[in-house]
C-alpha positions as CSV (number, residue, x, y, z in Angstrom):
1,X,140.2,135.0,95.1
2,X,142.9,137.1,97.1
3,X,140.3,139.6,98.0
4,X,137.9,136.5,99.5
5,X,140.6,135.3,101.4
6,X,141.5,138.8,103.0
7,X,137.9,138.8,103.9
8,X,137.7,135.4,105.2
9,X,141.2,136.0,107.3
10,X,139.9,139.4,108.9
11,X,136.6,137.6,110.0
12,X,138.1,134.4,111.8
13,X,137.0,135.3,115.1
14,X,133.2,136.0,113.7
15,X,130.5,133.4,113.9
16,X,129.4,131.7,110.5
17,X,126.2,132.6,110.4
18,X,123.6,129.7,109.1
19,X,119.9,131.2,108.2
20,X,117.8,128.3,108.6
21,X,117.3,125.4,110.9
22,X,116.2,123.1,109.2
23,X,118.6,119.3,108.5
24,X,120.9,121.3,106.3
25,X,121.3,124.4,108.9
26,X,121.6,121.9,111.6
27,X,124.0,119.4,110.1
28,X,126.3,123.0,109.0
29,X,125.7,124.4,112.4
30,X,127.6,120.6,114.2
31,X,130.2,119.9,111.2
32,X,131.4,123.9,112.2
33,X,131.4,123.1,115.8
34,X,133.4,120.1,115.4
35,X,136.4,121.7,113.9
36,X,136.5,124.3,116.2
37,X,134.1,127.4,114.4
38,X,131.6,129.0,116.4
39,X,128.7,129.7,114.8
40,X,124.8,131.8,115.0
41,X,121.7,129.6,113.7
42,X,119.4,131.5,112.8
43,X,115.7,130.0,113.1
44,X,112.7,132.5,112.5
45,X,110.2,129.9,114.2
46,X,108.1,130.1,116.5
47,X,107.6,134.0,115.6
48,X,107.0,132.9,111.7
49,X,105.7,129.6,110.9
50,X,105.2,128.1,107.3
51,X,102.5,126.4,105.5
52,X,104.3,123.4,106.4
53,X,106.0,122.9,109.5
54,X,103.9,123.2,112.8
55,X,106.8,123.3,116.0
56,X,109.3,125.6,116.9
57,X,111.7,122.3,116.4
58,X,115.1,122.2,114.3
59,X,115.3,119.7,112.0
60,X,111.4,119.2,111.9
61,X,110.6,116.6,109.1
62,X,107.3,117.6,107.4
63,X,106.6,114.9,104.0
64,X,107.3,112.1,105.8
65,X,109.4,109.9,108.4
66,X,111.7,108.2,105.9
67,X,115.0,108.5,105.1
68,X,114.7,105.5,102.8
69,X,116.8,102.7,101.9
70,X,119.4,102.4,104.9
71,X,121.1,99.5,102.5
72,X,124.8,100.9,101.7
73,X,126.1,97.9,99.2
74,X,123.4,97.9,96.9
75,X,121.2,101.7,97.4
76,X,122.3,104.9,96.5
77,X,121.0,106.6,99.6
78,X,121.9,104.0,101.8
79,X,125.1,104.9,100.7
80,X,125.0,108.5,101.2
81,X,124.0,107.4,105.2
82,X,126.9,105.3,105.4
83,X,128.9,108.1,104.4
84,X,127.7,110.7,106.7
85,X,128.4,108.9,109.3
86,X,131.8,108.4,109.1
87,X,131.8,112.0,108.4
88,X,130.3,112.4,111.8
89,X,127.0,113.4,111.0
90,X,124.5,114.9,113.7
91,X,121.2,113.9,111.6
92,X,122.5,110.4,111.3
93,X,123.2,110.1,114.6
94,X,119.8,111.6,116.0
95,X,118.3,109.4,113.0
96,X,119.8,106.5,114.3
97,X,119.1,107.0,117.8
98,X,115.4,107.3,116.9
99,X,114.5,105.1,114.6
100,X,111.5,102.9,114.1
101,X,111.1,99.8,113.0
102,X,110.6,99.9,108.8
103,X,112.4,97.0,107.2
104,X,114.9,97.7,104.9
105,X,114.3,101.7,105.0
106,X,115.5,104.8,107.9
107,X,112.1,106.0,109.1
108,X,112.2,107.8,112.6
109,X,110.1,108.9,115.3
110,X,109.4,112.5,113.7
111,X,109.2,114.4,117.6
112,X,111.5,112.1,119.1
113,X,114.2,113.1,116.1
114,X,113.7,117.1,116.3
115,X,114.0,117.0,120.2
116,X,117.3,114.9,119.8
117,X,118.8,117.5,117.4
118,X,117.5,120.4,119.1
119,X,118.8,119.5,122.1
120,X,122.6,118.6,120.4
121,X,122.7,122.1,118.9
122,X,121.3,123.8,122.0
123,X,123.7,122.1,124.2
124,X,127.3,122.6,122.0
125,X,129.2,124.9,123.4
126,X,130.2,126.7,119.7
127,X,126.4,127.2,118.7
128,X,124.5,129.9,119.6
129,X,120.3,129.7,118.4
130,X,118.9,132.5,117.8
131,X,115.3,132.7,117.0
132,X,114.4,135.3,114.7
133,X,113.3,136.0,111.2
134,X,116.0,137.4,109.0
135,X,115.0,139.2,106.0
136,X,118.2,140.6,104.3
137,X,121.3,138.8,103.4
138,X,124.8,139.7,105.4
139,X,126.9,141.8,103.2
140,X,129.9,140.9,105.2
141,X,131.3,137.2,107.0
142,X,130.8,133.7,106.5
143,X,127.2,132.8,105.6
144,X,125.2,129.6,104.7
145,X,121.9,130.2,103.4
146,X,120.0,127.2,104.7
147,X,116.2,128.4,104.5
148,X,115.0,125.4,102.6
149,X,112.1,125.0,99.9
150,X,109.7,127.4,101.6
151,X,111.9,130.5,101.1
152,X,109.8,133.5,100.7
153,X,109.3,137.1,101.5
154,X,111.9,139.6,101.5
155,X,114.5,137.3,101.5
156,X,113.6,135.1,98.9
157,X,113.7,138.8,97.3
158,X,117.0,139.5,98.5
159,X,117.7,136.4,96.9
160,X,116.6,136.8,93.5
161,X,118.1,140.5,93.7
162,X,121.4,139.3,94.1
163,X,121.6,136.0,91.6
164,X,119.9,138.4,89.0
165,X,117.6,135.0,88.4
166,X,113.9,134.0,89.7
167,X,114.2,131.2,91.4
168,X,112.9,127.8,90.1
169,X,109.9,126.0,92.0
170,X,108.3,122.6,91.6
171,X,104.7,121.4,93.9
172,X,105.5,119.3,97.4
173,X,102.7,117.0,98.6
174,X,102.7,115.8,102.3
175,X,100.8,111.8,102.7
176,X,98.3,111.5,105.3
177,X,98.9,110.2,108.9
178,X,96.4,107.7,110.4
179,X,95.9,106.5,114.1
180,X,97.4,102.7,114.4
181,X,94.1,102.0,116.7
182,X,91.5,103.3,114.0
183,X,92.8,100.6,111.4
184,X,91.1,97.2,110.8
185,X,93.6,94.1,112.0
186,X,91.3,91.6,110.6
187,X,91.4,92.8,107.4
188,X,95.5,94.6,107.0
189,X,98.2,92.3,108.4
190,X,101.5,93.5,109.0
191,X,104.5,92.6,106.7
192,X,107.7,93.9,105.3
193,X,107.8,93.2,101.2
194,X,109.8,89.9,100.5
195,X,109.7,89.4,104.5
196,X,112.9,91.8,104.2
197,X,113.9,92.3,108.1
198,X,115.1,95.3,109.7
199,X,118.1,96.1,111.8
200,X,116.2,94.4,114.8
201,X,115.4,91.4,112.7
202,X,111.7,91.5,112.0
203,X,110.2,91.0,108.6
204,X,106.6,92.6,110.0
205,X,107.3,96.1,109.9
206,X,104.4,97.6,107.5
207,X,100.6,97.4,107.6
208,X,99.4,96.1,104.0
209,X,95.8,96.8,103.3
210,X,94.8,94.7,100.3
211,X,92.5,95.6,97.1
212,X,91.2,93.3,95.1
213,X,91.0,93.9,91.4
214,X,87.3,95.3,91.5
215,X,88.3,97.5,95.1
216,X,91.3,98.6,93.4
217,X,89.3,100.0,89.8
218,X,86.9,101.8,92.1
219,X,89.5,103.2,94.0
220,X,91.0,104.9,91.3
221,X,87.7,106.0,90.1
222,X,86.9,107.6,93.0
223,X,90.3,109.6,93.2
224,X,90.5,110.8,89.9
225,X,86.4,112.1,90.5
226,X,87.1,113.8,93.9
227,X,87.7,117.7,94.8
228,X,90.9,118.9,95.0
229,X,92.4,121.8,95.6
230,X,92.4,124.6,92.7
231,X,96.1,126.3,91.8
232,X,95.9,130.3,91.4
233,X,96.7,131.1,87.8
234,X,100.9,131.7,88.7
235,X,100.7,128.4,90.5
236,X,99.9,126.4,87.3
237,X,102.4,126.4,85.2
238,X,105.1,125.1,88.2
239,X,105.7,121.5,87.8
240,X,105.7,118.4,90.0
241,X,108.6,117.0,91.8
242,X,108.6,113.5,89.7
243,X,110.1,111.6,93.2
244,X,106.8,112.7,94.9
245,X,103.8,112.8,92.9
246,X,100.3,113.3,94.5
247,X,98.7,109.7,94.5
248,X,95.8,111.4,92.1
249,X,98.5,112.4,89.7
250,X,99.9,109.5,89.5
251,X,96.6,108.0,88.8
252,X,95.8,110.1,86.2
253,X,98.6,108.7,84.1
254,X,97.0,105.5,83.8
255,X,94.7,103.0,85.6
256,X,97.6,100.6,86.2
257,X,100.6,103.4,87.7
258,X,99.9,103.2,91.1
259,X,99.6,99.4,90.7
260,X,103.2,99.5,89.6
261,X,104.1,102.0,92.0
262,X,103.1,102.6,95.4
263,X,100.4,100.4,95.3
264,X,102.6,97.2,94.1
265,X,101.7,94.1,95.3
266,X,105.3,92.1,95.0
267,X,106.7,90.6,97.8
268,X,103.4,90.2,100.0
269,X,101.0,87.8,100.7
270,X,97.7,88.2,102.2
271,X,97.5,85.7,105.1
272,X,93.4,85.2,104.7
273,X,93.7,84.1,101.7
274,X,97.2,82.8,100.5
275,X,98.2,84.5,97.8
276,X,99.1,88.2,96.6
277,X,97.0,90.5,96.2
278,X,95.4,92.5,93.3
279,X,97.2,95.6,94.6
280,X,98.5,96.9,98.2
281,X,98.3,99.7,100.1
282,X,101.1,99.8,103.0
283,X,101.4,101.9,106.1
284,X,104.6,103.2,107.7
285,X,104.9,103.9,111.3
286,X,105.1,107.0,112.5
287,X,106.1,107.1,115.7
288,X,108.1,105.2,118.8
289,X,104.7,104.4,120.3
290,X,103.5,102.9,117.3
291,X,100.4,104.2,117.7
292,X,100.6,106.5,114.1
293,X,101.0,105.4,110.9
294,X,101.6,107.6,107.6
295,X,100.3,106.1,104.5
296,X,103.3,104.9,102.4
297,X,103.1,107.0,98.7
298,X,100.3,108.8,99.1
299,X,100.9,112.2,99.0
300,X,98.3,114.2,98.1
301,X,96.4,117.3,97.4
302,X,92.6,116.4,97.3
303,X,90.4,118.4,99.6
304,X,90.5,117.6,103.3
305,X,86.7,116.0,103.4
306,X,87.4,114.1,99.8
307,X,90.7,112.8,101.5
308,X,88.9,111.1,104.5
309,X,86.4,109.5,101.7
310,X,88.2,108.3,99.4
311,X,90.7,107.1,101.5
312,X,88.7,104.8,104.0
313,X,87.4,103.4,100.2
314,X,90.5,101.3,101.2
315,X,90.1,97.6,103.4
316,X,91.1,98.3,106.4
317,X,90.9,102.1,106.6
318,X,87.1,102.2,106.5
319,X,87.2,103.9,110.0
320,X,90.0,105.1,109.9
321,X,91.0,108.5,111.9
322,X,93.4,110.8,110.7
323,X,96.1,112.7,112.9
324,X,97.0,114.5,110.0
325,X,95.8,115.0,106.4
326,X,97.9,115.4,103.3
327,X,98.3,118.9,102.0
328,X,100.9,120.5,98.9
329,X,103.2,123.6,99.3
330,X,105.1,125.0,96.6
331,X,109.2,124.5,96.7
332,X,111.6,127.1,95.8
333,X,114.9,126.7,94.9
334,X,118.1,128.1,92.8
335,X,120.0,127.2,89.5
336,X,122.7,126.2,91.7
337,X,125.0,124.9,88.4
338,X,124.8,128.3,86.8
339,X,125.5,130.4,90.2
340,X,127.6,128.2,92.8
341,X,131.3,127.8,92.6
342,X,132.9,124.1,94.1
343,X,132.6,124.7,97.4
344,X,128.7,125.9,96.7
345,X,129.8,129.9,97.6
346,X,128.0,132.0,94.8
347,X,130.1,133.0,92.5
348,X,129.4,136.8,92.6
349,X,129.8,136.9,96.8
350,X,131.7,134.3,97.5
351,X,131.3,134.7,101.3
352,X,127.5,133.1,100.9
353,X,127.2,129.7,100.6
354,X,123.5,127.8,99.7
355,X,123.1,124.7,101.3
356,X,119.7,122.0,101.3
357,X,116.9,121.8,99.3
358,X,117.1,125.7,98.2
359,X,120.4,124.4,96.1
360,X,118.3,121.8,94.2
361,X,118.3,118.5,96.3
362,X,115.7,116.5,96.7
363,X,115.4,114.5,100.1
364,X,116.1,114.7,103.9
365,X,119.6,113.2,103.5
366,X,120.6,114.7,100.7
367,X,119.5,118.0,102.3
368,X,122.0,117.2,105.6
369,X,124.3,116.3,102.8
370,X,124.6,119.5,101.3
371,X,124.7,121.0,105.1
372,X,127.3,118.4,106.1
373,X,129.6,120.0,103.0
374,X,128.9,123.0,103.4
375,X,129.8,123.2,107.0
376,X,133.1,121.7,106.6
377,X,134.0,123.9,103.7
378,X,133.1,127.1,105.9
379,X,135.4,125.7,108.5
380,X,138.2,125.8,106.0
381,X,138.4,122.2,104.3
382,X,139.1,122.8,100.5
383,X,138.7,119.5,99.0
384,X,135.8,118.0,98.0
385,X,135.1,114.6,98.4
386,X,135.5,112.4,95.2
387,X,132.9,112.4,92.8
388,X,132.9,108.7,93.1
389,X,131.2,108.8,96.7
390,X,127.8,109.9,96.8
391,X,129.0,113.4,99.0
392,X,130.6,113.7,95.6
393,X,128.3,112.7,93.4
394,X,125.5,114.9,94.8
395,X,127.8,117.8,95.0
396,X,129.0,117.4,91.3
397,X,125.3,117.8,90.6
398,X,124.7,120.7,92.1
399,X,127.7,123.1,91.3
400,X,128.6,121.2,87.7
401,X,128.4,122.6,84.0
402,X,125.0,121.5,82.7
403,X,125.1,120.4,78.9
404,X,122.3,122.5,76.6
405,X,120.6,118.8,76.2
406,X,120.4,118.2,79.7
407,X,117.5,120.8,80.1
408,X,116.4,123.0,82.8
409,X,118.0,121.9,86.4
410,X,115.9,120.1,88.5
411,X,115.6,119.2,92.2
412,X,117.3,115.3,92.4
413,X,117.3,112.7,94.8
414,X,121.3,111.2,95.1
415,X,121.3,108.5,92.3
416,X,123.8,106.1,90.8
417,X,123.2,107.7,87.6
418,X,125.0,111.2,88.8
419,X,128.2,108.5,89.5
420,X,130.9,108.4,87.3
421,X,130.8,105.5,85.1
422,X,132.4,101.9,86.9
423,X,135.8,100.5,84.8
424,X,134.2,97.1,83.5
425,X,131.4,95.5,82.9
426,X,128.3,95.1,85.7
427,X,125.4,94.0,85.8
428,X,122.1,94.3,88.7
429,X,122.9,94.5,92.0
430,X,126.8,93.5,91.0
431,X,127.0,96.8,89.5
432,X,125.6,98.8,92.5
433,X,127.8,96.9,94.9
434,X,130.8,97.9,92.6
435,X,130.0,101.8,92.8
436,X,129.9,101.3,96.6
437,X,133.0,99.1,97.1
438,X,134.9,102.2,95.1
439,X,132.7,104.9,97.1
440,X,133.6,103.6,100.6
441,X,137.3,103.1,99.7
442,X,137.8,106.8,98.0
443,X,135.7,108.3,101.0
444,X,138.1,106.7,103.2
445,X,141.3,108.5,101.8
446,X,139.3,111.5,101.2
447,X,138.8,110.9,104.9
448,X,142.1,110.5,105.9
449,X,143.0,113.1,104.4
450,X,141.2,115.6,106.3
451,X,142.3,113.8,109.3
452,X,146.1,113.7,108.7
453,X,145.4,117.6,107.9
């Protein structure tokens, strides 16, 4: 430890230096700025794209627009946005400034999202972008390795040579994205499940295209019958992210999974005819205009031609015109328990930090999370937040001891299962309201902590 802090002393007028810019490189990149660190983000695109992402953009959002739940008394993640901003987070901000209307959920305007961020980073005065690829880890100064779930090449090698372990990887599908003019109004109706409203008070904010029981069997006939996309023989034996399951897979469980997941028809009622129906297929939107919509669920990895089919199968998206089709990329990331220390440095080069879905989250926001930590930690902070708060919580995750029955580590979305357990006795939604009434009053001394420091 006294040789990492001799280091760390004789390079406090060097730039960290973030490799990625993506929400976790980002959110590092501003949490250094604001207490006083300069710092180099390092972005390889435009010169290198990935099968995923399709601007030169930071903070591009590829699966989707959502940051889910934005309810912090009774959602996990909601919390974990509540939290962020108080910890002054540049993704919440931009995500706030750029949100669309989604009930009780965060979705943004994707473009409108990256431009804010880009422009935040490339306007702060301690943040220097540089666009290039970089292929070899830093041997010397602050890093945070921020390259995300499409880490590959040379680096990914440099990677693996230095943790002496092959990195883990699970399958990411990406839900299709339809033109808001191409989708039958006399058929769908807009409505938010349970008529929930969203911060600007409407209940409306999804289209629901209904299925009746006879629609909704040939449905999933038809997508367990149609062409998809063939793995190469490595590819196989990588598993599924459970929080985002192709729609096929999901149907391949059983003819009633999607009916009981994103295809539930609780909380809506179809106004032609009065009452709920069989099953439901919503839409999201996707942009400010409101002229996209992504299809809520249904990420996928059918063929591009058996997409289009089987998906205008579904009232109201029988002409229905696609901005974007769904498509699967496989997602890299680290045994972050078994190499990361507390303040997620690895243990055998402690000036390299890992930060984002490479470290084993799951999620946009948990992503910035990791980012948001990391950041501070680089600018010198030492204490991490309580693992009653879901900063905590998700960090405990990442760098805690893993018990032999726990099994292999696995990406996570934040959950109130990775809390500590509550002193008494709750039940429902009094139980999650309990874990965030303590979360939001430790994060506040953990907060004025730092502040008084």
């Amino acid at each position: 430890m006294e040789g990492y802090k001799t280091i760390m002393a004789a390079c406090a007028d060097t730039p960290v230096q973030i490799i990625g810019g993506g929400l976790a490189g980002a959110e590092a990149c501003w949490q250094l700025a604001r207490h006083g660190v300069r710092s180099v983000l390092h972005e390889m695109r435009p010169e290198t794209l990935t099968p995923a992402h399709k601007t030169r953009k930071l903070a591009e959002l590829v699966c989707s627009n959502s940051f889910r739940s934005d309810d912090f008394e009774h959602n996990a993640v909601g919390l974990l946005h509540e939290e962020m901003r108080r910890a002054g987070s540049l993704i919440m901000a931009c995500a706030d400034r750029t949100r669309l209307p989604a009930g009780g959920a965060l979705a943004v305007d994707r473009e409108d999202f990256a431009d804010a961020v880009t422009t935040a980073l490339e306007a702060a005065p301690l943040v220097a972008v540089e666009r290039r690829r970089i292929d070899q880890l830093p041997e010397t100064g602050a890093v945070i390795i921020a390259t995300g779930p499409l880490t590959d090449g040379a680096l990914a090698d440099a990677i693996s040579a230095l943790t002496g372990r092959e990195a883990l990887a699970f399958f990411d599908a990406i839900a299709p994205i339809v033109y808001a003019e191409s989708i039958d109004l006399d058929t769908a109706w807009f409505q938010s499940r349970y008529d929930k409203p969203g911060p600007a008070g409407s209940g409306a904010d999804y289209i629901n295209c209904p299925l009746d029981e006879a629609g909704y069997d040939a449905f999933i006939r038809a997508l367990l019958e149609a062409d998809r996309i063939e793995f190469k023989e490595w590819e196989a034996v990588t598993p599924w992210f459970e929080g985002c399951l192709p729609v096929e897979v999901m149907a391949a469980r059983g003819p009633e999974t999607l009916r009981f997941g994103p295809m539930k028809p609780v909380g809506l009622t179809d106004p032609r005819t009065g009452r709920r129906p069989h099953a439901v297929v919503q839409l999201r939107r996707d942009n400010a205009l409101g002229t996209l919509y992504n299809i809520v669920g249904f990420q996928t990895k059918l063929r591009h031609a058996e997409q289009a089919r089987v998906f205008r199968m579904i009232p109201g998206l029988e002409r229905a015109r696609f901005a974007r089709l769904g498509g699967i990329h496989r997602n890299s990331f680290i045994d972050a328990p078994a190499l990361l220390d507390k303040q997620l440095r690895l243990k055998t080069a402690l000036h390299l930090r890992f930060a984002g879905q490479i470290a084993g989250v799951e999620g946009y926001v948990e992503s910035a999370a990791l980012g948001l930590l990391a950041g501070r930690f680089a600018a010198g902070e030492t204490e991490a937040p309580p693992a009653t708060t879901a900063l905590g919580a998700l960090l405990r995750h990442v760098t805690g001891s893993r018990p032999e029955a726990a099994g292999a580590y696995q990406p996570m979305n934040i959950n109130f299962g990775l809390f500590p357990p509550l002193d008494g006795h709750f039940r429902g939604r009094e139980r999650k309201r309990a874990h965030t009434t303590r979360a939001r009053a430790d994060l506040d001394l953990w907060l004025g902590r730092r502040e008084a420091a």
